[in-house]
Structure formats: C-alpha cells, structure tokens
C-alpha positions in Angstrom: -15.5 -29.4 8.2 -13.4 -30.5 11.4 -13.7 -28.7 14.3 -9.9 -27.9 14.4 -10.0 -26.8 10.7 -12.7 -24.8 11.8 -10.9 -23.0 14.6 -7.8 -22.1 12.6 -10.4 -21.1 9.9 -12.3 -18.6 12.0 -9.6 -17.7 14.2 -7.2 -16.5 10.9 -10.2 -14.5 9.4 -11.4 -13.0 12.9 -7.8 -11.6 13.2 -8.2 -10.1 9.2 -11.4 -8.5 10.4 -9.7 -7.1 13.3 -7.0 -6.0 11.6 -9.5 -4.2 8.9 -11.4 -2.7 11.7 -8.1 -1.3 13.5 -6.6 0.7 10.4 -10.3 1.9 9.0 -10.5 3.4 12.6 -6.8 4.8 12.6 -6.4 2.9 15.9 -2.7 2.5 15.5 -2.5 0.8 19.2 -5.2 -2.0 18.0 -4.0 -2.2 15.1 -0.3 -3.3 16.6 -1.9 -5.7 19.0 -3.8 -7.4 16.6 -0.3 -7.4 14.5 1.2 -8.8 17.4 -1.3 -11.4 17.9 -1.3 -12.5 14.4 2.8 -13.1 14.6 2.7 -15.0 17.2 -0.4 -17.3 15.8 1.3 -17.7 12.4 4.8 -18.4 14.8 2.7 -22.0 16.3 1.1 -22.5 12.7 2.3 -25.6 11.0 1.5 -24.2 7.3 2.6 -28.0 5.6 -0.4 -29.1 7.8 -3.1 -26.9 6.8 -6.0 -27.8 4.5 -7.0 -26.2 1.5 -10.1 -24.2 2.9 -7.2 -22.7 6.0 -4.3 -22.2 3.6 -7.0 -20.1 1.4 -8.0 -18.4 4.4 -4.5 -17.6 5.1 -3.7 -16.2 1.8 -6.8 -13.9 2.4 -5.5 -12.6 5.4 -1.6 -11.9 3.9 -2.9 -9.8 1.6 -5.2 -8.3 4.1 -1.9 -7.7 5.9 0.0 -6.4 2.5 -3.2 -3.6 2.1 -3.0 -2.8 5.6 1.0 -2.5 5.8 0.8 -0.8 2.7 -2.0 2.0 4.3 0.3 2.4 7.4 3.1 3.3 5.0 1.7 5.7 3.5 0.2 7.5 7.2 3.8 7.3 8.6 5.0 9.2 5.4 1.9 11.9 5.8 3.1 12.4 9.3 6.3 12.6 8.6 5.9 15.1 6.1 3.3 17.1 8.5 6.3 17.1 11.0 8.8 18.5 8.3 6.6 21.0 7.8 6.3 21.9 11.5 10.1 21.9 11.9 10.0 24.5 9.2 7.6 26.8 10.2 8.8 26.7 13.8 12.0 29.1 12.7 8.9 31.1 11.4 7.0 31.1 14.4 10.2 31.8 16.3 10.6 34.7 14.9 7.4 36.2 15.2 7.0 35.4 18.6 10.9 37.4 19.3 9.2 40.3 17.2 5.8 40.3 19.3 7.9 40.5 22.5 10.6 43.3 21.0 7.2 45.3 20.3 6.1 44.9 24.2 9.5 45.8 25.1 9.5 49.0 23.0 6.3 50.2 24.4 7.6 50.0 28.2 
C-alpha cells in the first residue's frame, strides 16, 4: 500500500475512532472538534482520487458519522425535554417558595 494511501487511510479511521470515543464518553466539546476536524479534512479531500481501500474507509466513517449524528439527536431532544420539564415545574417551585416565605411572615 502507498504511503499516501496509507495516510488518508489511517488518518480517516483515527478521526472515526475519535469521533466513537467522543460521543461514548458524552464529550460533546471533543466530539465537535473532532467534527470540525473531519469537515475540514473531507473539505481538501479529492474523493475522484481515492483508491478503493480509502473510499471504503470513508464510507466507514460516514456512517460512523450518521450513528453518531443520529445519538446526538436523540441527547439534544432528552435535554430538551428535561428543560421543558424544568420550565414547568419552576411555576411549581415558585409557588412553594412564596408560600414558605408567607408562613415566615405570618409567624413574625
């Protein structure tokens, strides 16, 4: 195998792994960097010039990329829907705290 088939080889699938790595840790800052990284690799890629063995190891890693986009999906909606439940109980928590405070004040 040439050294430069090699390179973009290794380099494509060290990216996957750190990808993998990133979102099986939730490190959502990693995870963006190596996100970042692998845009602007694929942006100086010249895909019509790749060999077989890269453009399989490129397929690997977009559906590396399609799992992991998929996973961060589905955090941002459990977040989301962990926030819409805060917003909701905070009128409840309101409240109790007003109540707490109007039972201090009746005792003084």
């Amino acid at each position: 195998m040439p050294h430069s088939q090699r390179h973009v080889t290794a380099r494509l699938q060290q990216l996957g792994e750190r990808l993998r790595d990133a979102c099986a840790q939730r490190n959502w800052i990693a995870l963006a960097r190596s996100d970042a990284e692998l845009a602007q690799v694929l942006g100086g890629l010249d895909v019509a010039a790749l060999t077989p063995i890269e453009r399989t190891a490129l397929r690997q890693l977009r559906r590396l990329h399609q799992q992991i986009s998929g996973e961060c999906q589905r955090e941002l909606e459990r977040v989301g829907q962990t926030l819409e439940q805060m917003r909701q109980q905070r009128q409840g928590w309101s409240a109790y705290a007003e109540s707490a405070d109007w039972g201090t004040e009746a005792q003084a």
